[in-house]
C-alpha positions as CSV (number, residue, x, y, z in Angstrom):
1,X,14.3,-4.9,-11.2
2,X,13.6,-4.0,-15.0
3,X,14.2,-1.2,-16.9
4,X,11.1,0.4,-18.8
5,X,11.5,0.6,-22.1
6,X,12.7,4.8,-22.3
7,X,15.0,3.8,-19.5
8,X,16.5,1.4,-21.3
9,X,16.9,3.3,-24.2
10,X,18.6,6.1,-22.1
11,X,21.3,3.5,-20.6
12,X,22.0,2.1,-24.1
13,X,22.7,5.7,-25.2
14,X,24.7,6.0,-22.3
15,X,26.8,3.3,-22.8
16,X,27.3,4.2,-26.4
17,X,28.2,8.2,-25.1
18,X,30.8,6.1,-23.6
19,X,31.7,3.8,-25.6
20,X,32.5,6.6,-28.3
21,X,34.3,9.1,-26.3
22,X,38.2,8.7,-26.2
23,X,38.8,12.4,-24.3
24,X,40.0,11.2,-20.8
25,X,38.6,14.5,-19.1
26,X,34.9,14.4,-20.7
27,X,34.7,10.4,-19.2
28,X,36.2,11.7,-16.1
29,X,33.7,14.3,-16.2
30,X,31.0,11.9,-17.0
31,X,32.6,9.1,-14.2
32,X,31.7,11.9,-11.3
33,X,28.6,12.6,-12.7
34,X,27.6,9.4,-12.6
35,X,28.7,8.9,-9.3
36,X,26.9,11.3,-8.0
37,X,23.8,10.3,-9.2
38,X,24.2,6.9,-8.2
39,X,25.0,8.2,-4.5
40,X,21.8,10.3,-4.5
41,X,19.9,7.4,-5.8
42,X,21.1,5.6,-2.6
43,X,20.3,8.1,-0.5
44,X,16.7,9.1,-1.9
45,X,15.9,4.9,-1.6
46,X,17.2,4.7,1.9
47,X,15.2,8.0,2.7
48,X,11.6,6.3,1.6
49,X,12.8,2.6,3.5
50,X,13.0,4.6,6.6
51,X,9.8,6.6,5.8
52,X,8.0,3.2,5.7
């Protein structure tokens, strides 16, 4: 699957956020929130397969 262009913009600044930040605690911060999100992304898509 592609990314639209605005989403690709958002994942290239994420990857720079990262890229750029050397406190352990804000990527640790960032590494659960991201997590998370990914987790509820699973969810929500498994939610509309089964709605199908």
């Amino acid at each position: 699957m592609q990314l639209n262009l605005s989403q690709q913009f958002e994942a290239e600044s994420l990857k720079r956020m990262i890229d750029s930040t050397t406190d352990v605690q804000e990527l640790q911060s960032l590494a659960r929130e991201l997590a998370d999100l990914y987790l509820r992304q699973r969810a929500a898509t498994a939610w509309v397969v089964s709605e199908r």
